[in-house]
N, C-alpha and C positions, 0 to 999 in steps of 0.2 A: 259430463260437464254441462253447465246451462250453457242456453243461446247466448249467443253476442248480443243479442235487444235485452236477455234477463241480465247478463252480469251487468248491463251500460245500467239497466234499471236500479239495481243497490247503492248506486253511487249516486244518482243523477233524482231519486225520488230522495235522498235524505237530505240533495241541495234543495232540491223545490220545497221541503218540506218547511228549512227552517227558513228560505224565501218568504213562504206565504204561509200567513195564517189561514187557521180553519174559517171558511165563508162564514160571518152572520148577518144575515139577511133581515136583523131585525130592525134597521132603520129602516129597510123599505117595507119591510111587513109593515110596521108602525101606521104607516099610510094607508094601510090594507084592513086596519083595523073594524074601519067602520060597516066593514061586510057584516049585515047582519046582528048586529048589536043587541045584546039583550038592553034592559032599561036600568040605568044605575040606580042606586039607592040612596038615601042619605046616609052621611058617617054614622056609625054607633048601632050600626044593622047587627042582623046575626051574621054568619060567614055565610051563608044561602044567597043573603042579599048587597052581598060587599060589591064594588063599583068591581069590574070585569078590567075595567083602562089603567087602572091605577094596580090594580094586583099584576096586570102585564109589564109595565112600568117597573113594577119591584120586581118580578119576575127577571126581566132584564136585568137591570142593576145587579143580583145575586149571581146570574146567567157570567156577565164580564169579571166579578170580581175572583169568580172560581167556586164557586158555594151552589155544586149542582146542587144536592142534594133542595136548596130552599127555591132553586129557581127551577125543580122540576113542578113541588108542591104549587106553585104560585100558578104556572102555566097550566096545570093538571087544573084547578079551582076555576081559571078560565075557562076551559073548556066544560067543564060541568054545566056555568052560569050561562056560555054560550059556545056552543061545539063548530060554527063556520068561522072560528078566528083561525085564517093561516098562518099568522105570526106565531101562536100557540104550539100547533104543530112545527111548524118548520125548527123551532127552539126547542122540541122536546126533542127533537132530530137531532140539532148539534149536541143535546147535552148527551145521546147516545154514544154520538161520534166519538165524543169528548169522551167516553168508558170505553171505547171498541167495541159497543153491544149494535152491531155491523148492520142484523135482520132487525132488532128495533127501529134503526135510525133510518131504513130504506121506508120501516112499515108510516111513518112518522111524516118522511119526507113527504111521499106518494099522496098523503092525504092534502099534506099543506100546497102543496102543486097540482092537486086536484081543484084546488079553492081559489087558488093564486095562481093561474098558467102564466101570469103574463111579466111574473116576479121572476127574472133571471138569478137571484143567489140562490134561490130553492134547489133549479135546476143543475147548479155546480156543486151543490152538494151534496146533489145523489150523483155527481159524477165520482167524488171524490170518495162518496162511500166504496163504490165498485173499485175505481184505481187506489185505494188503499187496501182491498184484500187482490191485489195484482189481477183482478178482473177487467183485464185494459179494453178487452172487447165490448162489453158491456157498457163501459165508461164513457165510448166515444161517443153513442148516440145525444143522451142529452150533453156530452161539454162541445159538440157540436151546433146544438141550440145556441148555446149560451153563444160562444164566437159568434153565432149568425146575426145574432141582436144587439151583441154588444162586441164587436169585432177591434174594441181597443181594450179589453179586457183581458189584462198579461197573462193575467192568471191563469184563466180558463185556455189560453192560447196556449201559453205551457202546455199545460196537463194534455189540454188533445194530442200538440206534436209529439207530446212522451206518448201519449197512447199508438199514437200511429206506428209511432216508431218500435215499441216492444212489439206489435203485429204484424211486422214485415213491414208494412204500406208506407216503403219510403217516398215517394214521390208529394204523398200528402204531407207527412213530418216535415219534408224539405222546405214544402210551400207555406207550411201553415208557423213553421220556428224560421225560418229566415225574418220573417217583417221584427222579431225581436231583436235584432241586432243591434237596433244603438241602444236599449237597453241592456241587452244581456253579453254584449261583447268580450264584457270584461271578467263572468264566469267560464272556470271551466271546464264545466261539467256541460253548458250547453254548448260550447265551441267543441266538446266530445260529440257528443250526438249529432248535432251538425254535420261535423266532418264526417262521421259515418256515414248518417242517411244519404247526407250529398254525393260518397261516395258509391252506395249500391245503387241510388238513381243515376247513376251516371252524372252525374254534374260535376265534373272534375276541375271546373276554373272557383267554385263554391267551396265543394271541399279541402283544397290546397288553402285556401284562405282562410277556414276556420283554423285546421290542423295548425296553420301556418300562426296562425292571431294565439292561437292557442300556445305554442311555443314562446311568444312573443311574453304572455301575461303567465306563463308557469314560471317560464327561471328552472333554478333547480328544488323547487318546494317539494317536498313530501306530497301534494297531493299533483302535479306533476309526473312526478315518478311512480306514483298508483296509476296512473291512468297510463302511463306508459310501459310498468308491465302488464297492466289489461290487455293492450293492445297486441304486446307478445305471448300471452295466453293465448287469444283469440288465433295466433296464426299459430300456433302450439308451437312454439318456439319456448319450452315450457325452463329449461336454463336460466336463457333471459329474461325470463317473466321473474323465476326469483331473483335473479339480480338487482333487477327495478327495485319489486315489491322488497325484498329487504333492503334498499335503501331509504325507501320510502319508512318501512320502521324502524330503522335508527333516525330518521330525521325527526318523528314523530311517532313514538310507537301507540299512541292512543289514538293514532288518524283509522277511522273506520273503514271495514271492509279491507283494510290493507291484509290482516291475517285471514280475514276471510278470502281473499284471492291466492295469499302464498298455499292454505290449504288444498285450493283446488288444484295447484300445481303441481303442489306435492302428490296428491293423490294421482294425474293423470300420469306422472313418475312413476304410479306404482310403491311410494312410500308410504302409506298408510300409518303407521306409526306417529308419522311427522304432520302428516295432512292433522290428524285425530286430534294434534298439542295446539295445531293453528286452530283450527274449529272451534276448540275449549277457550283460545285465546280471548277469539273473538266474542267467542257468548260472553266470556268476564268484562269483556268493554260494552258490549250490546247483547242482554239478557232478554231483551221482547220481540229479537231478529227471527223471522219462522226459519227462512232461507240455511241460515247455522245448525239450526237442529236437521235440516229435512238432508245438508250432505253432510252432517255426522252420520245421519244415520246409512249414508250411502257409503260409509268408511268402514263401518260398522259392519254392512253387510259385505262388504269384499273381506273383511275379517273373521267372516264366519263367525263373528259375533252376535246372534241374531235378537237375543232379548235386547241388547243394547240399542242393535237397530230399531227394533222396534218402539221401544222408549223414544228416541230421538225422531223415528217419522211422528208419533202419536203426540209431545211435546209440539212439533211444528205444528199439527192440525187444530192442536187449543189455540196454539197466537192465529193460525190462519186455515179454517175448514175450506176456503177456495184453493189451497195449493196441492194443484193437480200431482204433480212427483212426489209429495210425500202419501200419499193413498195410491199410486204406483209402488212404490217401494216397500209400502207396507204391505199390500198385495202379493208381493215378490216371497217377504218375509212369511207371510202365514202359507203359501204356497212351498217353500219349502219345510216349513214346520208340519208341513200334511193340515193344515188348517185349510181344508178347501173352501167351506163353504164361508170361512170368515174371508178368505182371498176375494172369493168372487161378489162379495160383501162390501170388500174395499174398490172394486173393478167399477160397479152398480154408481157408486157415489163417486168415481173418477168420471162415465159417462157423461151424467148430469153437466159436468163442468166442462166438458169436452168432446162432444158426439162424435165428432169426426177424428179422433184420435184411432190409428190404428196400433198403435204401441198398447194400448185397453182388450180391443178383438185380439191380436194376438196371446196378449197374457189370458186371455178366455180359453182361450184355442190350446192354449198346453195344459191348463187346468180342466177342463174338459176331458180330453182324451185321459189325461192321468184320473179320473174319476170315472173312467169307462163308458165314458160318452163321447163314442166316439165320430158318431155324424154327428152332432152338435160343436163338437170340437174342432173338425173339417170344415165344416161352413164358417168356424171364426176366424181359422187360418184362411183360407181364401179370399174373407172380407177385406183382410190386411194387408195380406199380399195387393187387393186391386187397389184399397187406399194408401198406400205407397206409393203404388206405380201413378196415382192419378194427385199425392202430394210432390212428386220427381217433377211429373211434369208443369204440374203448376209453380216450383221452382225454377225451373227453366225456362217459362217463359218470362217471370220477373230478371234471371239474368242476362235475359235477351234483347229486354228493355220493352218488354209488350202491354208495360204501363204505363210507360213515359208519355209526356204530353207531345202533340204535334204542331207544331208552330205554324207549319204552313195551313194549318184547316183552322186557325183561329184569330188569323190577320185579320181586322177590320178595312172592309175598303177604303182605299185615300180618296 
């Protein structure tokens, strides 16, 4: 079953999503324009010598109305006539965004924020590049920026406290989503998260208050009662989690993630059959979800269904090459197929995204020895073994509070 930060994440990224639109930054590029300007031409030039300002202009216009396709051309023509326009890039960015083409839109970003540092939308939107393929780690450095400079910027505040939050670090989630409160008090997806974080950081007069607020502004709504059997999943109380959860879909059966969560229920039941029909459910309501295929295909393989599995991890990694458990699972999949070397194939492209993952060395370590390698195999089980014992312990200290802030070392003198 995912973390308690991944499942809070399904729900709580498709509220922010329809919250906030995609950054365009191109009213402040706009101002950014005159880096560099090549020399316009008069009207009735060839297209070699058309004004650079005015084809960005229509570039734009084509960009908001939905018409990538004429508002790539426009920008692409800019940058020919003059290559240091970051408005150019930064818009051929969103229009990547705007397709999912994830490694274009970063390649895009990078250059218009090489040209522009000091243009904060650029920077939120290579955050939101990374936090849309669930690369929360990666995310927080520049939406970190952005808060710094612009620290009434809801947006970028979100996204960090969700990133914080999907990475353990509740103490910063805590601090950095509380100042949202009189805006966002009356959602309750972040009165979810809230309550949580506030709860692993030990803040328990914050947390009673969200959970509490949260109560107050649910009722008995369908999305209410999702988030309340989430909550009984998480303590696997997995009965009353489908209680919730089917309440929640008779109130509303097209409320998202609802089948996605009776699935995971089902499945830690042990019903695999039934997990399988939620899964399907869900992809019929949300067809570009990775997360649906990646624990089909986890249903799939307790089914000993493995080409099926396999389908459903390889479907997730077209919507999302960054989601680490489905190239785990696929792994798992060609490992029992005797596909070793496609396993350790899948293991190579989990690392990348994950170095410190010992769940990766381990699956090396079985796969190894089953290929007759067997000190290669030993050193990867041992690696795993020590990074376990050294992820335990670095659990332990977060539940011990050995990140919490200390009030007394940071009183200003009176």
């Amino acid at each position: 079953m995912p973390t308690l930060s991944r499942i809070a994440a399904l729900v709580a990224t498709a509220a922010l999503l329809e919250s906030f639109p995609v950054a365009l930054p191109a009213g402040a590029l706009s101002a950014c324009f005159s880096q560099g300007q090549a020399q316009p031409s008069l009207p009735g030039k060839s297209a070699e010598h058309r004004d650079p300002e005015q084809l960005f202009k229509q570039g734009e216009k084509a960009l908001h109305s939905g018409d990538l396709e004429s508002a790539e051309r426009s920008f692409r023509e800019v940058l020919a006539l003059n290559p240091q326009v970051a408005g150019a890039y930064a818009n051929l960015g969103v229009i990547a965004m705007r397709r999912k083409q994830w490694p274009q839109a970063l390649v895009m970003l990078r250059k218009a924020e090489a040209l522009a540092p000091q243009v904060a939308g650029i920077r939120l939107d290579i955050g939101l590049v990374y936090y849309r393929q669930s690369d929360f780690r990666h995310a927080i450095s520049p939406l970190e920026s952005v808060v710094r400079d612009e620290p009434d910027s809801s947006q970028a505040r979100y996204l960090l406290g969700l990133c914080y939050f999907f990475t353990s670090r509740w103490v910063e989630a805590v601090d950095t989503l509380e100042p949202l409160w009189p805006q966002q008090s009356g959602q309750l997806n972040y009165l979810y998260v809230l309550g949580i974080a506030a709860d692993k950081a030990e803040r328990a007069q914050l947390s009673e208050r969200a959970l509490g607020r949260m109560e107050e502004v649910g009722g008995d709504s369908a999305e209410f009662r999702l988030l309340m059997g989430k909550a009984k999943l998480n303590e696997e109380a997995y009965d009353d989690a489908i209680q919730e959860l089917t309440a929640a879909a008779q109130l509303d059966p097209r409320l998202p993630f609802v089948h996605f969560n009776l699935g995971l229920a089902y499945s830690k039941k042990g019903d695999y059959e039934r997990a399988k029909d939620e899964f399907l459910a869900d992809i019929a309501l949300e067809p570009d979800v990775a997360f649906n295929y990646d624990e089909l295909g986890n249903v799939y393989f307790l089914m000993e269904r493995d080409a099926d599995a396999a389908k459903g991890y390889l479907h997730a990694l077209q919507l999302n090459p960054q989601l680490l458990t489905a190239h785990l699972g696929l792994a798992r999949v060609r490992q029992r197929q005797g596909q070793f070397q496609k396993a350790l194939a899948e293991l190579d492209a989990a690392a990348k995204l994950d170095p410190q993952s010992e769940r990766i060395h381990y699956l090396r370590g079985q796969i190894l020895i089953r290929m007759g390698r067997k000190e290669e195999g030993k050193k990867e089980l041992e690696t795993s073994v020590l990074m376990s014992s050294a992820s335990r312990e670095r659990r332990q200290k977060e539940i011990e509070g050995g990140h919490l802030p200390q009030p007394e070392l940071t009183q200003e003198p009176r």
